[in-house]
C-alpha positions in Angstrom: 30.7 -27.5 107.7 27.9 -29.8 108.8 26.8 -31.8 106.7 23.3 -34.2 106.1 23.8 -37.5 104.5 20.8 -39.3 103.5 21.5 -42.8 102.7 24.5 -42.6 104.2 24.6 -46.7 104.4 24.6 -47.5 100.9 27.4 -49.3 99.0 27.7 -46.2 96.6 28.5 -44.0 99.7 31.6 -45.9 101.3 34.3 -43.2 99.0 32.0 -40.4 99.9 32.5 -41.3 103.8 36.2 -42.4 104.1 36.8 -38.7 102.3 35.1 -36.8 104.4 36.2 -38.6 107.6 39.7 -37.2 106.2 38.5 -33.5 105.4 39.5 -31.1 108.3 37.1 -28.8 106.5 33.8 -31.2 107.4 33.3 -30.9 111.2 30.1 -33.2 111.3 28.3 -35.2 109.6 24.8 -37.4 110.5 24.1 -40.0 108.0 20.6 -40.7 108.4 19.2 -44.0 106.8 16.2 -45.8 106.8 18.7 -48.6 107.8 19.1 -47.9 111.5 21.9 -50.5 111.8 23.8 -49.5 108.8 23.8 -45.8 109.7 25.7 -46.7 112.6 27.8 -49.3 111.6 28.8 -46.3 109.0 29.0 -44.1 111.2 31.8 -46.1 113.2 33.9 -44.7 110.7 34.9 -41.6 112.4 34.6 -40.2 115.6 33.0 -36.9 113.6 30.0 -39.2 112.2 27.0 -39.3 113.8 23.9 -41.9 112.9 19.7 -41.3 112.5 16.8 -42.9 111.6 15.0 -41.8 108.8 12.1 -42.4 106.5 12.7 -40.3 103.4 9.1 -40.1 103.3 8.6 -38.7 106.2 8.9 -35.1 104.9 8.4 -33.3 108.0 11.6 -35.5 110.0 13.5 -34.8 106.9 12.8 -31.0 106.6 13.9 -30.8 110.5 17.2 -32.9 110.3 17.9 -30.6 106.8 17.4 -27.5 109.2 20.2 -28.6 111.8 22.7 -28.9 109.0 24.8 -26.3 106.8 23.6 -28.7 103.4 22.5 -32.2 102.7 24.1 -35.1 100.4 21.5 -37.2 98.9 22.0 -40.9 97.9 18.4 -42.1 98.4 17.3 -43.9 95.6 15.5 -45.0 92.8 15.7 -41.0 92.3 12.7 -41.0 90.2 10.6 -41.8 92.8 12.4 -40.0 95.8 14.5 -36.6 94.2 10.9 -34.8 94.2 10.3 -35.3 97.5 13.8 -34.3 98.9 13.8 -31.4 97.0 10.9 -30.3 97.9 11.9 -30.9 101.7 15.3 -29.0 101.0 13.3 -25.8 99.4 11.0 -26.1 102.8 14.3 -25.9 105.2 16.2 -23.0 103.2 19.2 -25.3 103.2 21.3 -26.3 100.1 21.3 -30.0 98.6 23.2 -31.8 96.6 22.5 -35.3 94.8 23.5 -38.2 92.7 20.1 -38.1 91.0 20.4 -39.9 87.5 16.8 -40.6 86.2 15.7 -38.2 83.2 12.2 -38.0 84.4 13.3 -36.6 88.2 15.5 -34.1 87.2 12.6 -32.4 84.2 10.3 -32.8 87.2 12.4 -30.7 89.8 13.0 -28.2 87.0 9.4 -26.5 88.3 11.0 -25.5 91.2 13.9 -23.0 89.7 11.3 -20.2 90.6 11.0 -21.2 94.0 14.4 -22.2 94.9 15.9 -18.9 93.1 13.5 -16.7 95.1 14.6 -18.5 98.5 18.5 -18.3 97.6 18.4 -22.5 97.9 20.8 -24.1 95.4 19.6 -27.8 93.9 22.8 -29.4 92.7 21.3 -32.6 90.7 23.2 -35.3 89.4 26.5 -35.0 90.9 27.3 -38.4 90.5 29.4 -39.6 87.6 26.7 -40.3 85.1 25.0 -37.7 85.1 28.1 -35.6 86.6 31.3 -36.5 85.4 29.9 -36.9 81.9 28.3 -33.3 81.8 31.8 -31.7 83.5 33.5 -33.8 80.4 30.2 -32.5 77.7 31.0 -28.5 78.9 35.2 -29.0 78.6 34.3 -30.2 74.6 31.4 -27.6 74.4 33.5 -24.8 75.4 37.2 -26.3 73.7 35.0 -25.4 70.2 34.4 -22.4 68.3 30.8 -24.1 66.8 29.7 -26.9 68.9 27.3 -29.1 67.7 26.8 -33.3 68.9 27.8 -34.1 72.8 26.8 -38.3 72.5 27.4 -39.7 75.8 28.0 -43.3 76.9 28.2 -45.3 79.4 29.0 -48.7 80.5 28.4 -50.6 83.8 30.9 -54.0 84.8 28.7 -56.9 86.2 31.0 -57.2 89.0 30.4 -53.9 90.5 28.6 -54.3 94.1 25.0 -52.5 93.3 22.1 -52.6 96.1 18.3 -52.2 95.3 17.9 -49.1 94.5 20.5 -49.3 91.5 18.9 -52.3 90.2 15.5 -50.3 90.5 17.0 -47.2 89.0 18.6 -50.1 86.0 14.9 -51.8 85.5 13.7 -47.9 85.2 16.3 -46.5 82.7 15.7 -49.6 80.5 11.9 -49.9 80.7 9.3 -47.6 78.8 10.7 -44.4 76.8 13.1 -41.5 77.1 14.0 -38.2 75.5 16.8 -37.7 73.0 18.0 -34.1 71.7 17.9 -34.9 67.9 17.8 -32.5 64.5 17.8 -29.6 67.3 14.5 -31.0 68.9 13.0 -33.4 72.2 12.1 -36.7 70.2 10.8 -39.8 72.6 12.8 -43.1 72.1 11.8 -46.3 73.2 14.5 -47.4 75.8 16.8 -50.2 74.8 16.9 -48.9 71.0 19.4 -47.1 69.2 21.9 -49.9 69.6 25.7 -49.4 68.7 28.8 -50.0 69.9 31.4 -47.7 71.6 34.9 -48.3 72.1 35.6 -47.9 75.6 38.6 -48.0 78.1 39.4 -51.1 79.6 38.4 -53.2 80.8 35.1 -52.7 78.8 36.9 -52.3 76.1 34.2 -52.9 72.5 30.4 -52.7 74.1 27.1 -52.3 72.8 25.0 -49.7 74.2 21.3 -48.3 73.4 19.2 -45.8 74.4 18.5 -45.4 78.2 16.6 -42.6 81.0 19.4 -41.0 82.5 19.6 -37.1 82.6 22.5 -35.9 80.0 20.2 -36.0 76.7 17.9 -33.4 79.0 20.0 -31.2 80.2 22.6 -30.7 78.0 20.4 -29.3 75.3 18.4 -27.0 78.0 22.1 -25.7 79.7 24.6 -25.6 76.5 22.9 -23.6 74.0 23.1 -23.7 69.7 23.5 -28.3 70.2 21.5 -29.9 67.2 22.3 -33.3 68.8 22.7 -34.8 72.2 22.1 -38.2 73.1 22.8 -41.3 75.7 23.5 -44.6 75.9 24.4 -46.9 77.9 25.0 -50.5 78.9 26.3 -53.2 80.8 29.3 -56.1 80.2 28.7 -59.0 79.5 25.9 -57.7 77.1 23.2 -60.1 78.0 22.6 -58.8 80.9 21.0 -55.7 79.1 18.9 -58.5 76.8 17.5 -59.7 79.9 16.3 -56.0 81.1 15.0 -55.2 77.7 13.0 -58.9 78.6 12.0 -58.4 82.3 10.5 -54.8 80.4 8.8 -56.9 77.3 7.0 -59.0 80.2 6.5 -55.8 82.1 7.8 -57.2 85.3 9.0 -53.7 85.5 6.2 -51.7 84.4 5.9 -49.6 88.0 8.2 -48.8 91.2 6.3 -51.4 92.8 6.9 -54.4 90.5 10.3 -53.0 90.0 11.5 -53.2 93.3 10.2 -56.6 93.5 13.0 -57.2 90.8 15.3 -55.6 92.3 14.8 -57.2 95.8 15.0 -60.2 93.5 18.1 -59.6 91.7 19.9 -58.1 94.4 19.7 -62.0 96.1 21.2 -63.3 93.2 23.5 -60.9 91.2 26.6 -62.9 92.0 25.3 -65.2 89.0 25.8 -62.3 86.8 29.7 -61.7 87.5 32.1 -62.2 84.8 35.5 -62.0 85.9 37.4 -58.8 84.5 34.0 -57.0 84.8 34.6 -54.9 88.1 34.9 -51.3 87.1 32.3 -49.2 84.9 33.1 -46.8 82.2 31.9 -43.8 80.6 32.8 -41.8 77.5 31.7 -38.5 76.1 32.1 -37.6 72.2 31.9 -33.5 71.5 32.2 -32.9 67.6 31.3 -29.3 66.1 33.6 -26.7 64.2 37.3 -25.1 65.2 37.7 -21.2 64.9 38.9 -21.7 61.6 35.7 -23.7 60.4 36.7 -27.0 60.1 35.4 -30.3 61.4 36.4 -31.2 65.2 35.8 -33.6 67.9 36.8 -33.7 71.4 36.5 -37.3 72.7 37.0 -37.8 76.9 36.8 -41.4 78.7 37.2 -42.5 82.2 37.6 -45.3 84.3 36.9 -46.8 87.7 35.0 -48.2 90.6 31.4 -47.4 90.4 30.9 -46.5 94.1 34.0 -44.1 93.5 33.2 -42.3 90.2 29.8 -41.5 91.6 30.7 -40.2 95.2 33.8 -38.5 94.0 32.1 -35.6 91.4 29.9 -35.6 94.5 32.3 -34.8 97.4 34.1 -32.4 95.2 30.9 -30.3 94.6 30.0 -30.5 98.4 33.8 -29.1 99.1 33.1 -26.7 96.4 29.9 -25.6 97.7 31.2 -25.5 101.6 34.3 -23.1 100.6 31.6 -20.6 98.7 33.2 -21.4 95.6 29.3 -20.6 94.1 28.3 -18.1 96.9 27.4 -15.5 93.7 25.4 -17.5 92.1 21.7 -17.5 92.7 19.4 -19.9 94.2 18.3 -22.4 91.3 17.9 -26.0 90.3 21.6 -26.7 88.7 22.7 -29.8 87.0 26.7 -29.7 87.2 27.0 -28.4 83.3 25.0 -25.4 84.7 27.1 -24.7 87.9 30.6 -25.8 87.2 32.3 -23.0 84.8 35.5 -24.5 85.3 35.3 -27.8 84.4 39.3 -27.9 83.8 39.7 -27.1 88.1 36.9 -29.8 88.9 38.6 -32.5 86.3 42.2 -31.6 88.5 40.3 -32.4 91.6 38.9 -35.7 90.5 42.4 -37.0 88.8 43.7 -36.1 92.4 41.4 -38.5 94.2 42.2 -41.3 91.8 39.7 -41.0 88.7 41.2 -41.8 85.3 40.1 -39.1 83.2 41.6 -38.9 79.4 41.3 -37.0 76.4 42.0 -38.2 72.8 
């Protein structure tokens, strides 16, 4: 396998890189970044890593570097301003593609290219991160433990101490700024972002957390992937929960009304988001509530949790997909845009993989 990471400098990537630098399977793999120096310096890694220059939105470069490889890994971000474009590049190559894309609004928008990609045998894997990802791999093992499913409610919650760059304090100031879509009553109703507060009991060391309403992808594609759901929605949050009061602030003063004023904020933020540590605080959270009927008819509810390092529990779902996707494990399947709930039909196998590498994953 050779294999195209874009992005390949980012904090979020580092588990993603020492991984592959210890798959025999992997024979190459060129992590091209817009951060010349940082693709290198990556790239140092392993003798099997190779470092480019790119501009992500320079579509032709792109399209030719996708071409040289067997499939890319995408970690260029905010997603709702760049999945569109590398999608489209991935289509023009022929090549498969995999991403961490977590914005609602990018992964409806790709969705007009399943026609395209299925007639060109070109497999979009969106969202492979671990929200979206893990959560939906969690959402299908409920969905398909219950005779009559009926509520997936996902949550999430983010530890101020995790090391974020820009682009995940862009993608943040997105998912909390304007509206998203919920699956409620069996319909798409728009919510205003920051709303529907409540508060989930979460591993530690979240532990009790209030979360609202926010743009990430599950409360979209759930609903369009797992048929016969009357409800599926998303929240998430941060600890300490203040932090989330000042987003839904920065978004009342719409200091992050646009990509441009939000990466201002986020160029901003990123300078000084050792303020915002709280000792404790360094490993995110998610957890995933399934409730419907048993064979029998009565009342059930699957609830799933896990734990760790942000960087980790986003590249790991990731890595396994790209092993998955090298070893043909999805060679029958045709060409289309797949979030993981759509291409994973054995969640229990992908679940073993990512306890393996070190993700706490439980059930109650």
């Amino acid at each position: 396998m050779k294999i195209l990471l874009l992005g390949g400098s980012a904090d979020m990537a580092v588990p993603l890189l020492a991984k592959i630098a210890e798959d025999d399977s992997i024979k190459a793999l060129t992590i091209a970044d817009l951060n010349e120096q940082g693709a290198k310096k990556a790239a140092a890694l392993s003798p099997k890593f190779t470092a480019a220059y790119v501009n992500a939105k320079d579509h032709h470069i792109v399209v030719k570097l996708m071409k040289e490889h067997d499939f890319s890994i995408c970690y260029i971000g905010p997603f709702y301003y760049f999945e569109k474009l590398m999608v489209k590049a991935a289509l023009e190559a022929g090549r498969d593609y995999i991403s961490i894309c977590d914005d609602y609004d990018a992964y409806l928008e790709i969705l007009e290219y399943e026609e395209e990609a299925r007639e060109k045998g070109v497999k979009i894997l969106t969202g492979f991160g671990n929200s979206p990802g893990l959560t939906q791999i969690l959402a299908k093992k409920g969905y398909m433990s219950l005779s009559t499913p009926r509520r997936i409610n996902v949550h999430w919650c983010a530890g101020s101490d995790e090391a974020v760059g820009p682009s995940n304090l862009a993608h943040l100031f997105h998912i909390f700024t304007g509206t998203t879509l919920q699956w409620i009553d069996g319909k798409e109703v728009r919510v205003k972002t920051g709303n529907g507060k409540k508060v989930v009991e979460f591993p530690e060391p979240i532990g009790k957390n209030p979360v609202f309403y926010t743009g990430h992808a599950e409360s979209v594609s759930l609903p369009r992937n797992l048929p016969g759901l009357s409800e599926v929605t998303l929240h998430g949050g941060v600890k300490p929960p203040y932090i989330v009061i000042l987003l839904k602030l920065l978004s009342s003063f719409r200091l992050t009304a646009n990509h441009r004023r939000r990466q201002t904020a986020a160029r901003l933020f990123h300078r000084i988001e050792g303020w915002f540590a709280s000792s404790g605080n360094n490993k995110s959270v998610g957890r995933i509530d399934v409730s419907g009927l048993s064979a029998r008819g009565e009342p059930m509810q699957r609830t799933y949790s896990y734990v760790g390092h942000i960087a980790e529990i986003t590249s790991f779902p990731c890595y396994v997909a790209a092993k998955w996707l090298g070893k043909g494990v999805w060679k029958d399947k045709p060409g289309g845009i797949y979030a993981a709930e759509r291409i994973v039909d054995d969640p229990d196998n992908f679940l073993a993989e990512l306890t393996s590498l070190g993700i706490e994953i439980k059930q109650d």
